[in-house]
N, C-alpha and C positions, 0 to 999 in steps of 0.2 A: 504493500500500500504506500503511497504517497500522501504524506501531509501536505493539507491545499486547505487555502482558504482560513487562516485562521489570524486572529490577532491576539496576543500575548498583551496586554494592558496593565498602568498603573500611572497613578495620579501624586501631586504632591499638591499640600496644602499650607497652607498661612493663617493665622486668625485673622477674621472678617472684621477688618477695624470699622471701616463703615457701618456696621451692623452693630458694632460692640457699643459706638459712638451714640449711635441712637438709644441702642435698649439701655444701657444706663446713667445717660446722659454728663459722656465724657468731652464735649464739646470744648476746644482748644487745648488738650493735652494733645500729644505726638502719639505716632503707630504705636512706637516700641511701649510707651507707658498705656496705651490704650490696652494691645497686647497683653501686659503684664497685672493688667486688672482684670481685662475677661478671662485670663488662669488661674489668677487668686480667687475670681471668685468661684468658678468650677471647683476651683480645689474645697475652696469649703462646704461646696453641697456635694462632692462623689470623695474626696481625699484624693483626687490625683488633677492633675494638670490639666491632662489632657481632653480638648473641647468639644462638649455635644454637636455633632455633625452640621445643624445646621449655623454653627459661627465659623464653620471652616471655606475657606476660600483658593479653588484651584489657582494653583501657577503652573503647573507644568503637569502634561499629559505625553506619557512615551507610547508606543507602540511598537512590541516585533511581531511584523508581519510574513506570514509561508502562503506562496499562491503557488500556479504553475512555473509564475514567469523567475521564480526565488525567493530568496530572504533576504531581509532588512528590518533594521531597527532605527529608531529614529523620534525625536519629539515633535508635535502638533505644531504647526502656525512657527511664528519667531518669538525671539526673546521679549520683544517689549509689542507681541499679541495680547489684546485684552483676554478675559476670563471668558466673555460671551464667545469671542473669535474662534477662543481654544475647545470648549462646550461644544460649538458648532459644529466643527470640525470632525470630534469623534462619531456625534450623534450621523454626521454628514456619511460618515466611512461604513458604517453601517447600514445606512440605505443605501449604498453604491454596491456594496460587495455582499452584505447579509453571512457575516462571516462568522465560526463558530470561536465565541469571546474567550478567553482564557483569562484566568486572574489567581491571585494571593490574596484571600479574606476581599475580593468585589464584592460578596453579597452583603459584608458585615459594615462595609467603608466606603470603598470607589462608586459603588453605583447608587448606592442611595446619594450620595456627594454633588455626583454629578445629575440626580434626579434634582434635587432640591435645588441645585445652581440651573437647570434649564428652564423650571418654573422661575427663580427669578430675572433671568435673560431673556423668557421668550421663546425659548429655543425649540422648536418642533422636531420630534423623531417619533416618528409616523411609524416606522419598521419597526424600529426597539419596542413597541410597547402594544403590536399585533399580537392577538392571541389566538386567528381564526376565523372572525369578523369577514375578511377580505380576502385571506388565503387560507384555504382550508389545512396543509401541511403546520401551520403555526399551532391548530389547537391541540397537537399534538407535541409539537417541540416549540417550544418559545424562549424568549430570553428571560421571561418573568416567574415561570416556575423554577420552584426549587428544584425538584428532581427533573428536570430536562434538561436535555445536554447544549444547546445553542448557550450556554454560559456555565463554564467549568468554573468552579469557586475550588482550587484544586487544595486550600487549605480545609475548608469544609467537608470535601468527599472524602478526604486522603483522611481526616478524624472520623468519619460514620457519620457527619453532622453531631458531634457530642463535643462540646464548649472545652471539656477536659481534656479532650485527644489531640485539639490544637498545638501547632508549633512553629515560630519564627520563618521567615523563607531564607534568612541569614543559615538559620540551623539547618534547616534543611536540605540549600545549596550546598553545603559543605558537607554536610552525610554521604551528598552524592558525587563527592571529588569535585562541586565547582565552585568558581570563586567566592560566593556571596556577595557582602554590601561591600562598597570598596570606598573610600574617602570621605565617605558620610554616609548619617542614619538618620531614621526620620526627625528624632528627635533635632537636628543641626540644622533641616530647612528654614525655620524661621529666623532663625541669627545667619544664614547665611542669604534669606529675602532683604533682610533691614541692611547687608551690607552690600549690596545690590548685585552679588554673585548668582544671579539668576543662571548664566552657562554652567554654573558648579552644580545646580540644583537640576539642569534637564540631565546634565552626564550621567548623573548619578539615576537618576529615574528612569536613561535608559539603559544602565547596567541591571536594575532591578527587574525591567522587561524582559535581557534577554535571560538572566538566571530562573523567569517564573518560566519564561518559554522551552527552557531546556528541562526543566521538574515536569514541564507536558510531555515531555518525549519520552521521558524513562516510565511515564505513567500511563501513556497510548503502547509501550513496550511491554510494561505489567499485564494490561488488562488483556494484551494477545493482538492487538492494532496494528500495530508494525512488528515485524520479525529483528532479531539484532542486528541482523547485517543490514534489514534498512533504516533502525536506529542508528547504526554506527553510522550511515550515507546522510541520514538527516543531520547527525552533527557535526559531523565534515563538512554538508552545505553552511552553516553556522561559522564555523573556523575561517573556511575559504572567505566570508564576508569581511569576517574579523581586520582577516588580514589584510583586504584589501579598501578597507574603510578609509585607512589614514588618517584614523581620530587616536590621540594620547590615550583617552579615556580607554577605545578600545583595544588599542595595543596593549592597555595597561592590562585590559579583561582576559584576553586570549593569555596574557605572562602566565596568570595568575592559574589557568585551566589546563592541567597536564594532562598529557595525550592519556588514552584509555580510560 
């Protein structure tokens, strides 16, 4: 079998100062203290930092995409694309191609994310959100059910869907001889949005696409999908990119991923 057609996805976020400004009326302090209040207060009502989905705000969307014509990985729109542009874009890639989505925790993070950011943009995705209505093959397989395959949540299946079974895509890259995170974790996107290293935040977002896209291939291997030898050809098409990329970033990836 040939892997065709599939996007490997992942999002990075910011706190939503605009938003943060309004709901609790921070009006002339700066990002970074606006910031550092919508976490203070999260923390006091969950005890951690980290912000209920909808004060989080896309900056960077990567994508590694497998068609017939090859692979590439790559982020959305350019650096100083708005949110709307970047939203657009992916929901855009999905009515064009109808591709089967691949993700690390999309159902728990990335898509409700970017659901709640295309409600505030505007943004129509017509495809994403058929269930049968218009194409009968959709009531079957869609992107909105849990259990269908048009969106692999590959941290969710790979647990049985059980909150306990979860684990890292850092840990898990490396379980499987590959790189993991490299340069940055999530945790560093927003000190590194405030210092306006926006290229350090898509690198990094698209090394995290191509380590989810590689956990899909040993995973379409497990389940009997591809044979080894055409796992081994699918990640040599992978390498063969690498190498021919001519990004640091990726050079850095391929260092990192030893043969076999």
């Amino acid at each position: 079998m040939t892997i065709s057609n599939v996007f490997a996805f992942d999002i990075e976020t910011v706190p939503d100062v605009e938003f943060g400004r309004r709901l609790y009326g921070l009006e002339g302090l700066s990002d970074k203290q606006v910031g550092y209040v919508m976490q203070t207060r999260q923390r006091e009502q969950t005890g951690s930092e980290f912000l209920s989905l909808e004060q989080q705000r896309v900056v960077a969307i990567s994508v590694a995409m497998r068609t017939r014509e090859g692979f590439k990985a790559w982020s959305l729109g350019e650096p100083d694309s708005t949110e709307a542009e970047l939203v657009r874009r992916f929901f855009d890639g999905i009515e064009r191609y109808s591709p089967t989505l691949v993700s690390w925790n999309g159902s728990g993070f990335d898509l409700p994310v970017l659901h709640y950011r295309a409600l505030r943009h505007r943004v129509q995705a017509r495809r994403y959100w058929e269930t049968g209505d218009e194409e009968q093959s959709f009531r079957w397989n869609n992107y909105i059910s849990r259990f269908h395959w048009r969106h692999i949540d590959l941290m969710d299946v790979l647990a049985g869907f059980q909150g306990r079974g979860r684990v890292g895509l850092d840990r898990m890259a490396q379980l499987l001889g590959l790189p993991g995170k490299l340069g940055m974790s999530g945790e560093g996107v927003w000190e590194a949005h405030l210092e306006g290293r926006i290229d350090d935040i898509r690198n990094y977002c698209e090394t995290d696409v191509i380590n989810t896209y590689l956990v899909y291939l040993r995973f379409e291997l497990m389940r009997g999908r591809l044979t080894p030898e055409e796992h081994d050809r699918e990640c040599g098409i992978v390498r063969a990119w690498l190498q021919s990329a001519g990004k640091p970033h990726l050079a850095e990836f391929l260092a990192a991923w030893p043969p076999g």
